[in-house]
C-alpha positions in Angstrom: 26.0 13.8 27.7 25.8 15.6 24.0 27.1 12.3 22.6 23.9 10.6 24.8 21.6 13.7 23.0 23.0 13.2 19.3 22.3 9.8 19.5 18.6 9.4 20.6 18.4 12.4 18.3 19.5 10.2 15.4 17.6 6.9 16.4 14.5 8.7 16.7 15.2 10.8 12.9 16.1 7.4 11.5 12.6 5.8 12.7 10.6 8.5 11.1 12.8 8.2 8.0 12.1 4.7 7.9 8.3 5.2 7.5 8.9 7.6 4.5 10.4 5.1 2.7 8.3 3.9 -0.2 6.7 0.3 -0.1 6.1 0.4 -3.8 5.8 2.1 -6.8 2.8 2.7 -9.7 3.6 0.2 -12.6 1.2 1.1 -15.1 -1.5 3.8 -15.2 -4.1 4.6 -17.9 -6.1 7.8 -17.6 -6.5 10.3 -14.8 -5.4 9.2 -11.1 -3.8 10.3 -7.8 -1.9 9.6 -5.3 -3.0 11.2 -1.3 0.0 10.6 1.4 0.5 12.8 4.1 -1.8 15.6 2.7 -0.3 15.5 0.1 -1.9 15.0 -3.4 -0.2 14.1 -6.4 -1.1 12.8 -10.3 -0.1 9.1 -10.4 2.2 8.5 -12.8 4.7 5.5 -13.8 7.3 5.4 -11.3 5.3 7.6 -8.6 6.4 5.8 -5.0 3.7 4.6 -2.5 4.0 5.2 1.1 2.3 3.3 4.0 -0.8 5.8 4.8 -1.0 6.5 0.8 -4.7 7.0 -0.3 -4.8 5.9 -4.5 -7.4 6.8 -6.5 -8.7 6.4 -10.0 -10.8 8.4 -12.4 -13.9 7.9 -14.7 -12.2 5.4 -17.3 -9.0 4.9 -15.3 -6.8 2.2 -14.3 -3.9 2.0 -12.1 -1.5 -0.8 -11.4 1.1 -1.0 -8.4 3.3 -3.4 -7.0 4.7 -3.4 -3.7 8.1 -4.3 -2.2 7.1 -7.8 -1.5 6.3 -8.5 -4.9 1.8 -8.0 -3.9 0.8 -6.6 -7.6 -3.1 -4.6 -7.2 -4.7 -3.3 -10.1 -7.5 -0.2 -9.6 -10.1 -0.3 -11.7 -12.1 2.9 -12.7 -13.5 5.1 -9.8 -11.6 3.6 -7.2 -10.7 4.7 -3.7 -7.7 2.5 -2.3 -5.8 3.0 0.8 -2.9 1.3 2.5 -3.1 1.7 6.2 -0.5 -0.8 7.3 2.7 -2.3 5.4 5.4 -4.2 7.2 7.8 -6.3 5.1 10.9 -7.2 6.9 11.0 -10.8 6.5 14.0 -11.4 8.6 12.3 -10.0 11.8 9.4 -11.6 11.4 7.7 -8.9 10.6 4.9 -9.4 7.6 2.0 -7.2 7.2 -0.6 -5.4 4.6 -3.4 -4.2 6.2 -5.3 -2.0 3.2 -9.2 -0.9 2.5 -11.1 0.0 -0.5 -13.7 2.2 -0.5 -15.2 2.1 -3.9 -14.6 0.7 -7.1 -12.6 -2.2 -7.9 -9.4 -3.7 -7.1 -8.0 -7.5 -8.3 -5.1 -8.5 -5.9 -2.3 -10.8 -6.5 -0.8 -12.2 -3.4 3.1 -11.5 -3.1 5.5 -12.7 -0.4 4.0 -11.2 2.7 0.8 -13.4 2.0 2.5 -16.5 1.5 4.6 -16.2 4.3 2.2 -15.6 6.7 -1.7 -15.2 5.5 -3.1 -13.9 8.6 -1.4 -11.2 8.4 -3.1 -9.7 4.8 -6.8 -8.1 5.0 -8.6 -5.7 2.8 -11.4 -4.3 4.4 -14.7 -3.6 2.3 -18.0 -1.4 3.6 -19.5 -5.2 4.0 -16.8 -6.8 5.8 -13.4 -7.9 5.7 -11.3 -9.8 3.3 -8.8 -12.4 4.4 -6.0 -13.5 2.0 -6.0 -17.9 1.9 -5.2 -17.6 -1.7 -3.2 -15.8 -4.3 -5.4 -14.1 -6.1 -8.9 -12.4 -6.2 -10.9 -9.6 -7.0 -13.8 -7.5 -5.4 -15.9 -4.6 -6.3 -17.6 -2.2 -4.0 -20.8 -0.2 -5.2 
């Protein structure tokens, strides 16, 4: 019976470790931004991981630039508010998916392997409507 208890004990830690695992990191940065997750706020910096539920945002004069484990490279541009809701990459289950949604500001996407994998399964939602990914690239800015 304990050995039944330690190990649902273990699967379930393992699954919420699992979702703390970072899905990318910040690759470049240029003035003031940050970094929401959790509650949790930090100052962006090179190197500073991004978790699915992250909330990015830029400064006056700021840029940011990220690139996620699937190889998706998004650059912020000033005044930004940028959030990642949904990340799945696990190619070899079948499971492919960045669901993400801006705010305000600017954002120019570049489509990594989740996108050309399986298209439907990328959207960026804007006040105005949604944004499906049929290409690589593109860019959008929200007022």
């Amino acid at each position: 019976m304990i050995r039944i208890i330690l190990l649902c004990a273990l699967l379930f830690a393992s699954n919420v470790w699992a979702d703390q695992l970072p899905i990318g990191y910040v690759k470049n940065i240029t003035g003031d931004a940050s970094i929401t997750t959790n509650g949790d706020i930090i100052k962006a910096r090179i190197g500073t991981p991004i978790y699915k539920n992250s909330v990015l945002n830029t400064r006056v004069k700021s840029r940011m630039g990220i690139t996620l484990k699937d190889a998706t490279v998004i650059s912020l541009g000033p005044e930004t508010e940028f959030a990642i809701d949904e990340y799945a990459y696990a190619p070899a289950q079948n499971k492919l998916k960045f669901g993400s949604r801006i705010t305000k500001g600017s954002l120019n996407y570049v489509s990594g392997i989740i996108a050309k994998l399986h298209p439907e399964a990328v959207k960026v939602i804007t006040p105005s409507g949604t944004i499906g990914v049929r290409g690589t690239q593109f860019a959008v800015k929200v007022k």
